[in-house]
C-alpha positions in Angstrom: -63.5 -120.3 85.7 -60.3 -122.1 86.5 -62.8 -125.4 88.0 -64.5 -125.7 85.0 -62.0 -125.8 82.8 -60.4 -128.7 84.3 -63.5 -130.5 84.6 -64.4 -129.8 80.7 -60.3 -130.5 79.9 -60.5 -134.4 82.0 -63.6 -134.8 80.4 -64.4 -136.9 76.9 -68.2 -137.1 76.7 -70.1 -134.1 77.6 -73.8 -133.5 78.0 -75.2 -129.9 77.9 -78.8 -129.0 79.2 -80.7 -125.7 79.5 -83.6 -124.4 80.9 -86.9 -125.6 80.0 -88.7 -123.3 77.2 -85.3 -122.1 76.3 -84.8 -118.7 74.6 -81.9 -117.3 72.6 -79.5 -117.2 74.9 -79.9 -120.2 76.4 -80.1 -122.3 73.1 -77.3 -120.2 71.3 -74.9 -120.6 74.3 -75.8 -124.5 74.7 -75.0 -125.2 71.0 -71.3 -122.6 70.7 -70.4 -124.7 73.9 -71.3 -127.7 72.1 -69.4 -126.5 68.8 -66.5 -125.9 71.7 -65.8 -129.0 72.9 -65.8 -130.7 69.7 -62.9 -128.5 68.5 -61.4 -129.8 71.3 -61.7 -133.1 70.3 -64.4 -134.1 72.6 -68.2 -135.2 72.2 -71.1 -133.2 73.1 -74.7 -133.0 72.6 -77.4 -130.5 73.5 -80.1 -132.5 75.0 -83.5 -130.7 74.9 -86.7 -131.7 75.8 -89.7 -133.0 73.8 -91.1 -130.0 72.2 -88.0 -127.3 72.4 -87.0 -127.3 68.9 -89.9 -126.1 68.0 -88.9 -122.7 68.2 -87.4 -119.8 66.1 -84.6 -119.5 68.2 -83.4 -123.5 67.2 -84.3 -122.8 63.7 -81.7 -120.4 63.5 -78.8 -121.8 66.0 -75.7 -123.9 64.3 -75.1 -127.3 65.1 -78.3 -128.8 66.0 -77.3 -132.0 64.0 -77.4 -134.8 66.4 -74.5 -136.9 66.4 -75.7 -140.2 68.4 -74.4 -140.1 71.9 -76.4 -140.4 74.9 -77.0 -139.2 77.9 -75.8 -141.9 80.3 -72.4 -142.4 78.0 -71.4 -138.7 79.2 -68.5 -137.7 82.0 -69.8 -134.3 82.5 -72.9 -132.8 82.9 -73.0 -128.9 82.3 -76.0 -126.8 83.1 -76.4 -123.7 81.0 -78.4 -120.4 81.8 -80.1 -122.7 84.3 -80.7 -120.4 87.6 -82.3 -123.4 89.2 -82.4 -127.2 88.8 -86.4 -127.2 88.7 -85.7 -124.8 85.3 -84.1 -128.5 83.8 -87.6 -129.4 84.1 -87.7 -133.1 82.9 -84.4 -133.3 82.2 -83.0 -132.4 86.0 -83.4 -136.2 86.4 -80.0 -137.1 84.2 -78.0 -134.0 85.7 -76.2 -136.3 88.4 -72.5 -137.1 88.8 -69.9 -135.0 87.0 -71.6 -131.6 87.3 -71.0 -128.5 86.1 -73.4 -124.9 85.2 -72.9 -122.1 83.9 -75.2 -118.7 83.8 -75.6 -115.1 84.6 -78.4 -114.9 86.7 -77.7 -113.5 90.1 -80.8 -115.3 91.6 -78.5 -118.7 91.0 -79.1 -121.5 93.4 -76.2 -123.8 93.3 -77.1 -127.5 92.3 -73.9 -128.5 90.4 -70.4 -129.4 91.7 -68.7 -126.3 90.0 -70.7 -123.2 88.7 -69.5 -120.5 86.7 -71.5 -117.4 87.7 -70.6 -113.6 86.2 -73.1 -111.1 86.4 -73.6 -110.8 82.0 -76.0 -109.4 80.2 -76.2 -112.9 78.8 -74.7 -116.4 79.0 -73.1 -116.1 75.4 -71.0 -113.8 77.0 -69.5 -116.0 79.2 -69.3 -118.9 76.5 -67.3 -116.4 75.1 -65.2 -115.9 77.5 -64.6 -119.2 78.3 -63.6 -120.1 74.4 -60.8 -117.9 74.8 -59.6 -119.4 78.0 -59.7 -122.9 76.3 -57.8 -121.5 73.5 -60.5 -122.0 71.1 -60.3 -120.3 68.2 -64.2 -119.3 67.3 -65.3 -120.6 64.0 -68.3 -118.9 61.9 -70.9 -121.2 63.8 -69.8 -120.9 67.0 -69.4 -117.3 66.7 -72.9 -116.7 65.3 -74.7 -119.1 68.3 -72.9 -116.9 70.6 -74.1 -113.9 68.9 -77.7 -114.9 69.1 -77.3 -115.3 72.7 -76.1 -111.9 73.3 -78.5 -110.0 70.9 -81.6 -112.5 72.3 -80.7 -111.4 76.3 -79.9 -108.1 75.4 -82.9 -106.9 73.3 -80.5 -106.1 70.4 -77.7 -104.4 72.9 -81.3 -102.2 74.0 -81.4 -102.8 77.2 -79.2 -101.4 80.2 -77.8 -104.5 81.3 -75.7 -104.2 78.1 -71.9 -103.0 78.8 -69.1 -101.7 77.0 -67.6 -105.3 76.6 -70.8 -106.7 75.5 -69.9 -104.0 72.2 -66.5 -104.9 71.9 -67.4 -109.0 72.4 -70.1 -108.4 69.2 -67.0 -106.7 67.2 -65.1 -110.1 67.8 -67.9 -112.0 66.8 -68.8 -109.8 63.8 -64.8 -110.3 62.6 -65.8 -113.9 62.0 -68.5 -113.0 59.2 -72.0 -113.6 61.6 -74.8 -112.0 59.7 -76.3 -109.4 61.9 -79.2 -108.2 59.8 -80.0 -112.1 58.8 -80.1 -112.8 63.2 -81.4 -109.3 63.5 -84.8 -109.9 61.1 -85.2 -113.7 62.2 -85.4 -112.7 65.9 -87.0 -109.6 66.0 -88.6 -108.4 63.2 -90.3 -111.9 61.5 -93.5 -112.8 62.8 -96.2 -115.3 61.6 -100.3 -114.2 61.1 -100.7 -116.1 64.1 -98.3 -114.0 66.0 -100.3 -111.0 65.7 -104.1 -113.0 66.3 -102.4 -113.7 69.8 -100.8 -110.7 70.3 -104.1 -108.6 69.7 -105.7 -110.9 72.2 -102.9 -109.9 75.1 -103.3 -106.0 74.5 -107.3 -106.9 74.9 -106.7 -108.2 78.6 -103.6 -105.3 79.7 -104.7 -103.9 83.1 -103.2 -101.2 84.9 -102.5 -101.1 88.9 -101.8 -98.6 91.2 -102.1 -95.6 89.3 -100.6 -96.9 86.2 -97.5 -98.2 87.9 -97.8 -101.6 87.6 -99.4 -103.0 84.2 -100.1 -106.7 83.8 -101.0 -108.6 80.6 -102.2 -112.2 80.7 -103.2 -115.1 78.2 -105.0 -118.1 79.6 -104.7 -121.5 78.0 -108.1 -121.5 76.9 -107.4 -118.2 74.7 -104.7 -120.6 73.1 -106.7 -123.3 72.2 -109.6 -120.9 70.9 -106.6 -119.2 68.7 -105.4 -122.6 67.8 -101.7 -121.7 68.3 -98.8 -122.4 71.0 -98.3 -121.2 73.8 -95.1 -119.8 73.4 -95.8 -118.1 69.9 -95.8 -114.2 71.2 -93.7 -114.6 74.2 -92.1 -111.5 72.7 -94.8 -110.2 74.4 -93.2 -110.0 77.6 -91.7 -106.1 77.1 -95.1 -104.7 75.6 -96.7 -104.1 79.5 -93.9 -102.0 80.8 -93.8 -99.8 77.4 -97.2 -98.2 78.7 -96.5 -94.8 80.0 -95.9 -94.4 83.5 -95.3 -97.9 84.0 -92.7 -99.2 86.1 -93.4 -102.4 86.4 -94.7 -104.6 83.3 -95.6 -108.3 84.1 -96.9 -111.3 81.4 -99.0 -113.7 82.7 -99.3 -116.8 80.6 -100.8 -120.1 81.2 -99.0 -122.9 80.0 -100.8 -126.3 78.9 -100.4 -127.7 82.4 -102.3 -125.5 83.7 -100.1 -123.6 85.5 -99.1 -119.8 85.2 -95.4 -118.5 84.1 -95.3 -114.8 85.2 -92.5 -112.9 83.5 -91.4 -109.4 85.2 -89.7 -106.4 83.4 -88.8 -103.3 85.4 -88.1 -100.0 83.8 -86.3 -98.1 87.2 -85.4 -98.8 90.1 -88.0 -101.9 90.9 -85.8 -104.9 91.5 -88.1 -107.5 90.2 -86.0 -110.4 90.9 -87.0 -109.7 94.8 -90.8 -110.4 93.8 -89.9 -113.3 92.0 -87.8 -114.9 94.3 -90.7 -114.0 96.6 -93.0 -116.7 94.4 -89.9 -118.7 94.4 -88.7 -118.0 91.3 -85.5 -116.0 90.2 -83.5 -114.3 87.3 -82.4 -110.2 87.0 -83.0 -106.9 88.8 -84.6 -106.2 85.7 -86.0 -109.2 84.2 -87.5 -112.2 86.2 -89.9 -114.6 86.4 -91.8 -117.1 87.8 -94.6 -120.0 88.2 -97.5 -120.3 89.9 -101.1 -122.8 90.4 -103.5 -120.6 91.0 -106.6 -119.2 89.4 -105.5 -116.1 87.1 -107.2 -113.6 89.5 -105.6 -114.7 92.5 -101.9 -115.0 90.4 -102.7 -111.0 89.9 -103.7 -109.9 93.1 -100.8 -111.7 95.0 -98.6 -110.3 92.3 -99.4 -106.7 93.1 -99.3 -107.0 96.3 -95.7 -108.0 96.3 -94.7 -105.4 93.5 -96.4 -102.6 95.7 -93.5 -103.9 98.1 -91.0 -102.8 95.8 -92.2 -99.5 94.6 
């Protein structure tokens, strides 16, 4: 911690990326480190790509004004819940010089001068953390982005990956007036008409392999277009599969617009998915991981099996 709080306290201009497609935690961690460094009396930006604010997630995150700095006028680059540098996507291209990253996933191959890496239930926590050793005092905004990290990752404190100071951290957060219901209903329990046309169309294609074990879900590209909506729209999705009875293993297969496949893994035991992943060269939890892949969709499943039967 101690590395990148020197970097971020010799710094004046700061640049914060995360991972392509970002989800809660990445976007709510991104914008209370943002909120951060401005108390401190620096500049910051969040610079996402093309496309990325399109989600619910930004909707509801604080400080997504942009205040006109650039990219190439920054002394420090910081990476957040970025496991990888291919996860910057586009963006990887502008993460040079000053470097930092922060995240939580264990899988974490190092591509920045200093990384901050604790084994959270979710960035936000360690945004958190790293407020207090800035001596920042969290405002409303901040603490609400970090909150929406936390309950994002966490599956509203659901899932086991949550821990005792992931309870008292929301009681801090809470003491500064965040609305939990208001995050609570916007994240979890608002969906569109459109939501629902593609999610009926994943429970059509669920499979199940090796005696019920394994069950696999997958949207093709070509279902998108026929449904007329985005690709991301129901990536909720990804914890249906491994709700099935019996199921230890619960995978969602979905082809994004370039053709490729992102395969995201959810265990419910003792199945370390992040091994399979990494396997496919991807990364992320014992629990939760993912992955891409160019292949045809039948092929994606059968070498998918196969290396989840390894695990079983």
């Amino acid at each position: 911690m101690k590395s990148i709080v020197e970097k971020i306290k010799n710094a004046q201009k700061i640049a914060i990326f995360n991972h392509e497609n970002p989800d809660g935690d990445a976007l709510g961690s991104a914008f209370a480190l943002k909120l951060i460094m401005i108390a401190l009396g620096k500049k910051a930006e969040v610079f996402l790509r093309q496309g990325d604010e399109r989600t619910r997630e930004y909707k509801l995150v604080k400080g997504t004004e942009n205040n006109g700095l650039s990219v190439e006028e920054c002394d420090l680059k910081v990476a957040v819940d970025c496991a990888d540098i291919k996860r910057l996507g586009t963006m990887k291209e502008f993460f040079s010089g000053n470097t930092a990253a922060i995240d939580h996933h264990m899988t974490h191959v190092e591509f920045a001068e200093s990384t901050l890496l604790v084994d959270a239930p979710a960035t936000g926590e360690i945004i958190f953390d790293l407020a207090e050793m800035l001596g920042v005092e969290l405002t409303h905004d901040m603490a609400h982005n970090i909150y929406v990290a936390i309950t994002c990752d966490t599956g509203s404190f659901k899932y086991s990956s949550t821990t005792p100071k992931t309870h008292v951290v929301a009681a801090k957060l809470l003491e500064k007036g965040v609305d939990i219901g208001y995050i609570s209903k916007c994240v979890f329990d608002t969906k569109s008409f459109d939501y629902f046309r593609a999610y009926r169309k994943g429970i059509d294609s669920l499979e199940l392999f090796e005696n019920g074990k394994i069950a696999v879900l997958s949207i093709t590209e070509e279902d998108f277009k026929e449904l007329g909506v985005d690709e991301t729209i129901i990536d909720g999705i990804v914890e249906l599969p491994r709700s099935v009875e019996g199921a230890e293993v619960g995978a969602y297969i979905r082809q994004r617009e370039d053709g490729a496949f992102k395969v995201s893994l959810r265990s419910n035991g003792d199945v370390d998915v992040a091994k399979a992943a990494v396997a496919f060269g991807g990364g992320g939890h014992i629990k939760a991981s993912g992955f891409l892949l160019r292949k045809e969709l039948e092929i994606v499943k059968e070498e998918l099996v196969a290396e989840i039967k390894k695990q079983l």
